[in-house]
PAKOLRO-70920 format. One line per field, with one value per residue (C-alpha): x, y, z; residue in three letters; residue number from 1. Coordinates in Angstrom, 3 decimals. Layout:
<recs>
x X  ...
y Y  ...
z Z  ...
rest Ala  ...
nr NUM  ...
</recs>
This chain:
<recs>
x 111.050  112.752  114.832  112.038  109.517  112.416  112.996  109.273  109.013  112.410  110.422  107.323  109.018  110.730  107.626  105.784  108.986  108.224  105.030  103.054  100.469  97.683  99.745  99.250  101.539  101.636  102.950  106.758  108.044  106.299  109.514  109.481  105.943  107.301  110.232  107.762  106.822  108.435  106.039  102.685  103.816  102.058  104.632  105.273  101.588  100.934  104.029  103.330  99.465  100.006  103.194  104.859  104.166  106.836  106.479  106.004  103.612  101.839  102.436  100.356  97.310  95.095  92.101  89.718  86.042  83.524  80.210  77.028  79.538  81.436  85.297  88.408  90.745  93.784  96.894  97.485  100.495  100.845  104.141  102.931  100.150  101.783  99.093  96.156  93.930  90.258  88.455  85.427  83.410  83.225  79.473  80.395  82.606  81.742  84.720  87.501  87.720  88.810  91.453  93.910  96.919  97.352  98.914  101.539  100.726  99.283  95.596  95.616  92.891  93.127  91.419  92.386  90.890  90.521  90.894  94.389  95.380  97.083  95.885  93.710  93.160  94.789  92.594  94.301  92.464  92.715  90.865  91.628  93.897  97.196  95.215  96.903  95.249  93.063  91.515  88.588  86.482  83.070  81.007  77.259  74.123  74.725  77.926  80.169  83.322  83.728  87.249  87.837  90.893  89.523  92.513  94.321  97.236  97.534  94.726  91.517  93.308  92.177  89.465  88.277  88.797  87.495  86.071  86.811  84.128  84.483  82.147  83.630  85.038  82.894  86.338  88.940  92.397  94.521  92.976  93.158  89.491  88.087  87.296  84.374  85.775  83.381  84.915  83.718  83.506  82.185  79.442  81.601  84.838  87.445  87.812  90.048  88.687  89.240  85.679  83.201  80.553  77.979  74.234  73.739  70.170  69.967  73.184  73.916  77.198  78.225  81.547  83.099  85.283  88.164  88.786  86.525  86.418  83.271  83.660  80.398  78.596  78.227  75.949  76.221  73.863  71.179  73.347  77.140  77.629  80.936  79.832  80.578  81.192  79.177  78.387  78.657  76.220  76.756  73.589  75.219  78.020  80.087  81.960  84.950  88.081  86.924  89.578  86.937  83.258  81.317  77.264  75.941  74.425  70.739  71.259  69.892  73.755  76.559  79.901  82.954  86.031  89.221  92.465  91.508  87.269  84.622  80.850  77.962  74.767  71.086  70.519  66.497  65.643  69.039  70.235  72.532  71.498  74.231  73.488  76.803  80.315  81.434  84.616  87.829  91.220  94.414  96.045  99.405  97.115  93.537  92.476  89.717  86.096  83.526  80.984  80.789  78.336  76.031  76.032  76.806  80.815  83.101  86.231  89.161  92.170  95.104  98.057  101.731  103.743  101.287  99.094  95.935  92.408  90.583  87.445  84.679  82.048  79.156  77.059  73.105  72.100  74.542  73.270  69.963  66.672  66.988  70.793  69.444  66.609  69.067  71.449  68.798  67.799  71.280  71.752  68.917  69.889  73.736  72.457  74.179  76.770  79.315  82.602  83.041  82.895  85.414  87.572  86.535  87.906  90.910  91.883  90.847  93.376  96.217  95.669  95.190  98.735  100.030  98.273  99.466  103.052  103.593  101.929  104.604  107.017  105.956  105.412  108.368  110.670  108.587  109.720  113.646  113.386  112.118  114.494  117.285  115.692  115.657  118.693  120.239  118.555
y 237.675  236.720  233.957  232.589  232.103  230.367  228.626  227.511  226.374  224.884  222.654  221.908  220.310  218.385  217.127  216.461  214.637  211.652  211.330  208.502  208.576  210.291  213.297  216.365  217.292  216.896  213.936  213.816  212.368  209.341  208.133  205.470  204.887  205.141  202.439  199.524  198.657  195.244  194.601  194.653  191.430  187.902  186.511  189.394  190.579  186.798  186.486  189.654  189.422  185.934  186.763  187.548  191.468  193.603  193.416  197.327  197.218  194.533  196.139  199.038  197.454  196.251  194.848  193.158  192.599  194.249  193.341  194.547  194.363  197.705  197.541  199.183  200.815  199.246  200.014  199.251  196.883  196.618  198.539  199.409  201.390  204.600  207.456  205.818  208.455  207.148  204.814  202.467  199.486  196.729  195.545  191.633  191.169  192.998  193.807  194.735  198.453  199.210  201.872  202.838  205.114  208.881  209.388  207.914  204.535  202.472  201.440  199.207  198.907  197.031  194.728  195.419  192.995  195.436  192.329  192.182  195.161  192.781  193.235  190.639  191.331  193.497  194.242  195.592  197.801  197.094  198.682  202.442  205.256  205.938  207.026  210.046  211.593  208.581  210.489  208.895  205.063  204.215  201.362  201.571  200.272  196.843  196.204  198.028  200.034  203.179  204.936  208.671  209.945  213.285  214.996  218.432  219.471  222.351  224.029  222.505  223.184  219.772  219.871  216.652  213.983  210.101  207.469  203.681  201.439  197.378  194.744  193.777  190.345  187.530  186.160  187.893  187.231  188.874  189.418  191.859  193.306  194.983  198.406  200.723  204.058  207.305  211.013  213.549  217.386  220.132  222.343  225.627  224.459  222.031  221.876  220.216  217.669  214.551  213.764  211.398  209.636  206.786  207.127  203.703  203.692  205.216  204.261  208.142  210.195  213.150  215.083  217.623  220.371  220.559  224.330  226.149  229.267  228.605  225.110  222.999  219.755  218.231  215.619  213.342  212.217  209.373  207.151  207.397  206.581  205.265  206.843  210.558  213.071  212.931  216.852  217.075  220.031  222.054  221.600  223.572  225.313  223.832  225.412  223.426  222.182  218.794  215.628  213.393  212.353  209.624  208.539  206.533  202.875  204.106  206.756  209.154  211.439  212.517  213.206  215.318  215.969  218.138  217.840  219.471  218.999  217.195  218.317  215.147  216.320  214.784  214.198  214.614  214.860  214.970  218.155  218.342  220.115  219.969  217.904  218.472  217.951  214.067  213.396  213.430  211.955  213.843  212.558  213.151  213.890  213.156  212.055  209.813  208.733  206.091  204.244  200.906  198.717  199.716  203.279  203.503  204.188  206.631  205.334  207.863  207.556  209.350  209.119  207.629  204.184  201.881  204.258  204.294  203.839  205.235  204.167  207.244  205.658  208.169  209.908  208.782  212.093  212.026  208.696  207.969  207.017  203.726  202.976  204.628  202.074  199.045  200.090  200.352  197.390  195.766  197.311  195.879  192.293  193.056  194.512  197.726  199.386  197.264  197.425  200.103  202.507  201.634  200.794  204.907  205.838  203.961  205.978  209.099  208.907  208.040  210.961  212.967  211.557  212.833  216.369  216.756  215.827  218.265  221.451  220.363  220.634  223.965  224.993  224.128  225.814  229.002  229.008  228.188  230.757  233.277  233.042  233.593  236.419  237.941  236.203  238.426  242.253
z 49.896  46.544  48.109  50.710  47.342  45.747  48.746  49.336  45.363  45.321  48.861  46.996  43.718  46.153  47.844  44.609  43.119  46.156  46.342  44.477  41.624  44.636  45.157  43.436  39.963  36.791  35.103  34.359  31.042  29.013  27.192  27.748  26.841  23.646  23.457  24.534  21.081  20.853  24.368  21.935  20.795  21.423  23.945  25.615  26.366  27.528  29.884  31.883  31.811  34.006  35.251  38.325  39.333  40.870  45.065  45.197  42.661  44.577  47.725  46.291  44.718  47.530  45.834  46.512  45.368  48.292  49.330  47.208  44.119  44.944  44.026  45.733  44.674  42.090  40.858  36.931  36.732  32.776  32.118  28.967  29.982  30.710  29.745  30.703  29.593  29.354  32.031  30.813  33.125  30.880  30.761  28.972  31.952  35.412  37.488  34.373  33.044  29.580  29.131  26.542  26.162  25.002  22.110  19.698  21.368  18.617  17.896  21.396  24.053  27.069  29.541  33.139  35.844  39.270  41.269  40.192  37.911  35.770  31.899  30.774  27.303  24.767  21.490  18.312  15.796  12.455  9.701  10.914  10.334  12.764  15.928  16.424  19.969  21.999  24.491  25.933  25.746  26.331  26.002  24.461  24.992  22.763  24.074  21.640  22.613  21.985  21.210  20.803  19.223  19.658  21.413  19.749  21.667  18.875  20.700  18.050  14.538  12.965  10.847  11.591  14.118  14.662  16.635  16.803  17.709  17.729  19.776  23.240  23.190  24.932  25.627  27.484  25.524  23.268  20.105  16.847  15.598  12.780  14.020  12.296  11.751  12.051  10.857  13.192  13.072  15.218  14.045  14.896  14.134  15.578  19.276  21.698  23.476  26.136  27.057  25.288  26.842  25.305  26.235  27.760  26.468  23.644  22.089  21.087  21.406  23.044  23.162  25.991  24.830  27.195  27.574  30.359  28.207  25.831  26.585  25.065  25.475  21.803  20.587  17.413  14.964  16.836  14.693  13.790  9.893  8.657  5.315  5.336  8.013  11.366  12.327  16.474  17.362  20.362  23.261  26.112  27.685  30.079  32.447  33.595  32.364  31.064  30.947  31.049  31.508  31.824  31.982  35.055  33.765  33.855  32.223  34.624  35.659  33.889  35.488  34.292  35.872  35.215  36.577  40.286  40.217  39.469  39.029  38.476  36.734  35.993  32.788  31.922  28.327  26.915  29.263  32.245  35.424  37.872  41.180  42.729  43.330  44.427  46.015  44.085  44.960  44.819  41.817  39.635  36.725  36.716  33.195  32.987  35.332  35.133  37.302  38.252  37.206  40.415  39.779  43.100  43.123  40.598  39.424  39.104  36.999  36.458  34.008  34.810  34.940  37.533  37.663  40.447  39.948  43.024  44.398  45.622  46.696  46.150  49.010  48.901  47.954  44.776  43.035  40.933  42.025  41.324  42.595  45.844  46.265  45.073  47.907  50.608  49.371  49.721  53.266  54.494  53.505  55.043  58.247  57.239  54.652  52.646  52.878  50.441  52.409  54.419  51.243  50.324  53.767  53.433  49.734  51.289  54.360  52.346  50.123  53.376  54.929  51.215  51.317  55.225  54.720  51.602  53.803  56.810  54.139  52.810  56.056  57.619  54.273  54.746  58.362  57.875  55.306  57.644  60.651  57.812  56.255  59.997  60.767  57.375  58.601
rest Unk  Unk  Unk  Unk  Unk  Unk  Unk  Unk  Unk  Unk  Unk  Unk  Unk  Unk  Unk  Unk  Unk  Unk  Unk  Unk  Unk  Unk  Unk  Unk  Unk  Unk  Unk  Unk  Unk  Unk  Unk  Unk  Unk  Unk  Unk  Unk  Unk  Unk  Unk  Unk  Unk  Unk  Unk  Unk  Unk  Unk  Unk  Unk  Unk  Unk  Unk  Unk  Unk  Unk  Unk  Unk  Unk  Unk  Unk  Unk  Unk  Unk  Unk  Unk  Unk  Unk  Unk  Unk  Unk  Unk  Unk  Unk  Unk  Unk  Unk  Unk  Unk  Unk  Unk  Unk  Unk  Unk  Unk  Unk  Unk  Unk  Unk  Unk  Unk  Unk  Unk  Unk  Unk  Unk  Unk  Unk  Unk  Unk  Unk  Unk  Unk  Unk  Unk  Unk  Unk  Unk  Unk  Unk  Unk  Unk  Unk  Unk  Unk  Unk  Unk  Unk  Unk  Unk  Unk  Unk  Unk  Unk  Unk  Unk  Unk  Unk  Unk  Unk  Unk  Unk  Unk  Unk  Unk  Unk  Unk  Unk  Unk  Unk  Unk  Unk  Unk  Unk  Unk  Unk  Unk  Unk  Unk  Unk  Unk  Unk  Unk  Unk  Unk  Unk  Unk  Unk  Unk  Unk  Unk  Unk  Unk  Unk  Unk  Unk  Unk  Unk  Unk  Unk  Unk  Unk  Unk  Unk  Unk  Unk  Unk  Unk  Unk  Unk  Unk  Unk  Unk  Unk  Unk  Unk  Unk  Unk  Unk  Unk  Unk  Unk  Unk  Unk  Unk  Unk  Unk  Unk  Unk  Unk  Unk  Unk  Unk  Unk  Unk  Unk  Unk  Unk  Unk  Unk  Unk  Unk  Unk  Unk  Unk  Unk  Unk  Unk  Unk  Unk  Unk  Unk  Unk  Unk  Unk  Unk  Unk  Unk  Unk  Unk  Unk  Unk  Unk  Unk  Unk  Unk  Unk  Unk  Unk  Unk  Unk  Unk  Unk  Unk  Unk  Unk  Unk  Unk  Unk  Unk  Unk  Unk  Unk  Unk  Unk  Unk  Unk  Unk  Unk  Unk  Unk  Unk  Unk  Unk  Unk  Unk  Unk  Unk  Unk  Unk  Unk  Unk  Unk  Unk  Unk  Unk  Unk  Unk  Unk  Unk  Unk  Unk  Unk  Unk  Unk  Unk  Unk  Unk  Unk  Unk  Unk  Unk  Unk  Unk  Unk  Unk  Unk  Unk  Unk  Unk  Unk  Unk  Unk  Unk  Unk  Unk  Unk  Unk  Unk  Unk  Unk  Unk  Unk  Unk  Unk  Unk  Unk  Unk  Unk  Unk  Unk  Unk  Unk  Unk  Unk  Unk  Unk  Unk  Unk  Unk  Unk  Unk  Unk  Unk  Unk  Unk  Unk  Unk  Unk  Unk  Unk  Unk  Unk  Unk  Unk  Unk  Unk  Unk  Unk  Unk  Unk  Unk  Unk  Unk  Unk  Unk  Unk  Unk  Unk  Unk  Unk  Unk  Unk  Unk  Unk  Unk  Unk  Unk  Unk  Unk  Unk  Unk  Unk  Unk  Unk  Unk  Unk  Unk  Unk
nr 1  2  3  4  5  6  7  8  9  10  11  12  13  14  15  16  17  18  19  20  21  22  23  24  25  26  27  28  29  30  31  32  33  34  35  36  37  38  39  40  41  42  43  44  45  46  47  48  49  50  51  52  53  54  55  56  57  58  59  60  61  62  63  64  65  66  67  68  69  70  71  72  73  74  75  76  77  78  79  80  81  82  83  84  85  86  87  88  89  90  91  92  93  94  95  96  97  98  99  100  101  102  103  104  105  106  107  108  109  110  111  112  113  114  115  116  117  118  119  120  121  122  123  124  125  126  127  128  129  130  131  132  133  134  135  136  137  138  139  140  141  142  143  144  145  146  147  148  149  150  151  152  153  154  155  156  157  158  159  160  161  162  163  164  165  166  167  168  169  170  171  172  173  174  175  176  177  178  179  180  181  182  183  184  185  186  187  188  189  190  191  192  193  194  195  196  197  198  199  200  201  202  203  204  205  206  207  208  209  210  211  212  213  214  215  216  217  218  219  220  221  222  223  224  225  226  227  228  229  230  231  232  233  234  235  236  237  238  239  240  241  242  243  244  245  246  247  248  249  250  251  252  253  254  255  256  257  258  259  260  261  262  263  264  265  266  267  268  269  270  271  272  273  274  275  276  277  278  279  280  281  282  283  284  285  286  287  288  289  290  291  292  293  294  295  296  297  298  299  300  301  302  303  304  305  306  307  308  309  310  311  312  313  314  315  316  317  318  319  320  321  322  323  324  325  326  327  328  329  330  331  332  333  334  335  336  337  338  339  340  341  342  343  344  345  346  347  348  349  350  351  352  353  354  355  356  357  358  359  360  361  362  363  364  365  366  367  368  369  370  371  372  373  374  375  376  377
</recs>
């Protein structure tokens, strides 16, 4: 059996070593995320954000804006966005996401339009500290974006970590801000983390530990102060592998996903009961979720050069109250269900052609490596 397992694995790299950004894997090397520093500057951001795009870049982004103001799916086309590792719906201007890289890239945010997935808008921070691990964005209440550099790849060892917050622009161009800087610390001890998520009503911030074991749900002060240290207190255990998380506009859910699942949850009175598990595309390696402006649709992204950003639309029984009656109430004036739905069906069949041809591959190595092992006795 030694030499059909190796067989088999030998198979599956294979597969996963083809397959596009919706497969299953783990990311492969981000060098060159790292040698794109002369691409921050002005010219270069403004030639490729109205640029020509590479044809099998193109080929792959198929958007298009979709009745009731749901969104398809959309390929990121920036080359310099190579980690994108946090996902945020822009409220100033409806239809662009913010996102940002992991580390080591520099204290740079940027403006994707999902019409396009061209980059619209790259804002510089000024006024901080070297980001060292950006791991997640959100945008509050009053219109300010949120940055967490709240990653620890040394398994939580630093004793404190941060969070950039700046206005969004009421202009999309490339621009350099003066960032507010908040010092953060868990009551506990440090902790690893990927996930934070900004109450869109009351303003306040939480954070998600990232390990399942005694993995927590943290909340911050009601207000951040850039004077001091801001003590995150632990409200609950989570348990799931947390990349990323994200509150729906009203406030109502919160959803958190890992690398392989996703769970949504109310939110009543600042605690989570979970309401269940929304669809989740098979990606290279899922970092980051947020909502549309609706409520009505999750937005998945994953990590890797022209990356995807998939479009779920959620079930009826999986949204709030109030998105519910908004979409019955959109239905009704279509004569039945947008095209986002179809858009959903659409993602999930690719990822299904994906999923079935890597199981014919698997399946057809484990059965060339059987006739030889009987071929052998």
């Amino acid at each position: 059996m030694g030499s059909l397992a190796r067989l088999v694995t030998c198979a599956v790299a294979a597969a996963l070593s083809v397959l596009p950004a919706a497969s299953l894997g783990s990311a492969g090397p981000a060098a060159s995320a790292r040698a794109h520093g002369d691409a921050h500057a002005e010219g270069g951001r403004a030639a490729y954000a109205g640029g020509p795009v590479p044809a099998s870049v193109a080929a792959r982004t198929n958007v298009s804006a979709q009745a009731g103001g749901e969104v398809a799916s959309f390929t990121i086309q920036d080359p310099r966005i190579t980690e994108s590792s946090g996902l945020a719906a822009s409220r100033a201007h409806p239809g662009v996401y913010w996102t940002h890289n992991d580390s080591d890239d520099g204290p740079y945010v940027y403006a994707v339009d999902a019409k396009s997935g061209r980059t619209v808008a790259t804002v510089t921070l000024r006024g901080i500290g070297d980001p060292r691990d950006v791991e997640a964005i959100s945008v509050g209440p009053d219109g300010t974006v949120y940055v967490a550099d709240i990653g620890d790849n040394l398994g939580g060892t630093w004793p404190k970590v941060w969070i950039y917050a700046f206005p969004e622009p009421k202009r999309l161009a490339d621009t350099t801000v003066t960032a507010k800087q908040y010092t953060v610390q868990y009551d506990g001890g440090p902790r690893d983390a990927e996930a934070m998520m900004v109450h869109p009503t009351t303003g306040r911030v939480y954070i998600v530990s990232k390990h399942k074991q005694d993995g927590g749900l943290y909340a911050g002060p009601q207000r951040l102060s850039t004077t001091g240290t801001n003590t995150f207190k632990r409200i609950g255990g989570v348990d799931q592998w947390v990349t990323d998380g994200a509150f729906s506009p009203d406030g109502e859910q919160l959803v958190l996903r890992s690398y392989f699942d996703v769970a949504l949850y109310t939110w009543r009175g600042g605690k989570p009961k979970k309401l269940g598990e929304p669809d989740l595309p098979i990606q290279q390696q899922g970092e980051s979720v947020t909502y549309t402006l609706d409520g009505g649709t999750l937005m998945y992204g994953t990590e890797g050069e022209h990356s995807r950003v998939s479009a779920e639309r959620l079930d009826d029984d999986l949204v709030s109250d109030g998105t519910r009656r908004q979409r019955e109430k959109d239905e009704r004036a279509s004569g039945g269900k947008g095209s986002g739905a179809d858009s959903k069906d659409a993602d999930a069949n690719t990822d299904n052609y994906y999923l079935g041809g890597l199981i014919l591959v698997v399946c057809t190595a484990i059965g060339i490596g059987g006739r030889r092992l009987l071929r052998s006795r």
